[in-house]
C-alpha positions in Angstrom: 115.7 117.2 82.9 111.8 116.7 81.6 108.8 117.5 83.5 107.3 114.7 84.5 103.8 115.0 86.0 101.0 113.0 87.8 97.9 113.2 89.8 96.0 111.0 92.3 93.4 110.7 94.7 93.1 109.2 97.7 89.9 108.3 100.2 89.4 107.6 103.9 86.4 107.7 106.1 87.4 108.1 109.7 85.5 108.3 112.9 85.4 112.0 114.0 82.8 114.7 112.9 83.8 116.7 110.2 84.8 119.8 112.3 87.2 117.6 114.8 88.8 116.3 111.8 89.6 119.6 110.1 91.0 120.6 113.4 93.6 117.4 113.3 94.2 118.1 109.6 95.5 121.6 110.2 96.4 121.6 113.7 100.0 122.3 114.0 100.9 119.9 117.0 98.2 117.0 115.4 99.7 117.3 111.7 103.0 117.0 113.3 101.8 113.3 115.0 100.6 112.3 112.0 102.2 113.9 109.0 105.2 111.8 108.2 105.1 109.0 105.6 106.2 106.2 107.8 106.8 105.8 111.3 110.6 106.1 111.0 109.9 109.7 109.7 109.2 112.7 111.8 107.5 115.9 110.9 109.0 118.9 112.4 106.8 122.3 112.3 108.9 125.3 111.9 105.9 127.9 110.9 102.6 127.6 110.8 99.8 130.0 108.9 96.6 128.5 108.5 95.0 131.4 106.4 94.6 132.0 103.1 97.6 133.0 101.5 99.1 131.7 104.7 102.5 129.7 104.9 103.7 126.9 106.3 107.1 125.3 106.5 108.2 122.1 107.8 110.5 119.5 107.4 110.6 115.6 107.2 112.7 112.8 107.6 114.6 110.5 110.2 114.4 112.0 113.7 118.3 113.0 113.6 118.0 114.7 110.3 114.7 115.6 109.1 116.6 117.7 106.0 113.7 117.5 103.9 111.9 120.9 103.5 107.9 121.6 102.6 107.1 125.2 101.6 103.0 124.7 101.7 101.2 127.6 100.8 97.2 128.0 101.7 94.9 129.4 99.1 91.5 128.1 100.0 90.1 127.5 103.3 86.6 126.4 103.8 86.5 125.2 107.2 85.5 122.1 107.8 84.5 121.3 104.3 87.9 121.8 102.3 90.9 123.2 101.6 93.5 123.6 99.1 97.0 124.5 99.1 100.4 123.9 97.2 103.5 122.1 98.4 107.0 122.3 97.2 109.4 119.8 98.7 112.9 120.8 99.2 116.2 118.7 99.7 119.4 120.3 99.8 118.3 123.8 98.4 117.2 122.0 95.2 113.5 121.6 94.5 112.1 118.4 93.7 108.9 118.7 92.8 105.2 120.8 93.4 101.9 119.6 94.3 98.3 121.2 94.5 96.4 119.0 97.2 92.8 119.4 97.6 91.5 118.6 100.7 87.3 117.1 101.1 85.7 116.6 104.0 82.2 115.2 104.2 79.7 114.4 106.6 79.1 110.6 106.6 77.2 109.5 109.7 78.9 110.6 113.4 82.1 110.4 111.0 83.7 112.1 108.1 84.9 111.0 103.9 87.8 112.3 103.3 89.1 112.7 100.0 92.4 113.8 99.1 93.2 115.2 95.8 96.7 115.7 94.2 98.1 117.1 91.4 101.8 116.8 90.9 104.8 118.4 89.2 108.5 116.5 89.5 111.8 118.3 88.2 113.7 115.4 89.5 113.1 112.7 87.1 109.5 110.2 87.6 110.4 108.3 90.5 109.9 111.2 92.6 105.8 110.9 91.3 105.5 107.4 93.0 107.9 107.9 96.0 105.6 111.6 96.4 102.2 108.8 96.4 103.6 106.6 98.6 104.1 109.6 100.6 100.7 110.6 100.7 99.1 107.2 100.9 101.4 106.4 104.3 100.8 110.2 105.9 97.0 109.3 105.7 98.0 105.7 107.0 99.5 107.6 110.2 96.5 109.8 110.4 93.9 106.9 110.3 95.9 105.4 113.4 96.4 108.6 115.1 92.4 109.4 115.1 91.7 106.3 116.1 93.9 106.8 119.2 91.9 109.9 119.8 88.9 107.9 119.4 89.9 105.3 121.9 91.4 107.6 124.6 87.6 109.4 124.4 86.4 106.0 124.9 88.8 104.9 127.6 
């Protein structure tokens, strides 16, 4: 099978300071509210080790299976301004593909740009790239609607 490879970036501004942000973006029990692609799909934290050279592992997918295992591994961590780590999703024992993500956090106003950086690898043939995207894209969907559910409870 080829190598097929991709990168992309994504951007959100959302309403919290940049240090509240960080701290949902790496939070175990926030990332696990708002990590999953899509709202059918739970993120389950098995370990958490927010440091560099830290490692993470956690696994995805329907709430009676979630069979789909991330090995994330932390290798910069500039609190709240970035951070950058690797991902390799596992299904079945089999690897299907590595990313480097590059997290940005800027101050914009009382709230926070957020620009998300990925880089790519798929040894499972190019529809992983797009499916891996969509991933992203609907992760930072959830995390939109989860901050501003912070934001209103503050409010409430």
């Amino acid at each position: 099978m080829s190598l097929d490879t991709s990168s992309f970036n994504l951007h959100r501004t959302l309403p919290l300071s940049p240090d509240r942000l960080w701290e949902v973006m790496t939070d175990p029990k926030h990332r696990e509210a708002w990590g999953g692609p899509d709202a059918e799909t739970v993120l389950v934290i098995d370990k958490a080790d927010l440091r560099v050279g830290g490692q993470d592992r956690h696994r995805c997918g329907p709430a009676d299976a979630p069979d789909f295992v991330i090995d994330t591994r932390w290798y910069d961590l500039a609190a709240p301004d970035r951070a950058v780590f690797t991902e390799t999703l596992i299904i079945g024992g089999e690897a299907l593909c590595t990313s480097l993500v590059t997290y940005s956090l800027t101050a914009a106003g009382t709230g926070t740009d957020l620009g998300v950086t990925v880089a790519v690898s798929s040894f499972s043939g190019p529809e992983t790239l797009e499916d891996f995207k969509q991933g992203w894209g609907g992760g930072l969907d959830n995390l939109e609607s989860h901050v501003a559910a912070m934001v209103q409870a503050h409010v409430n």
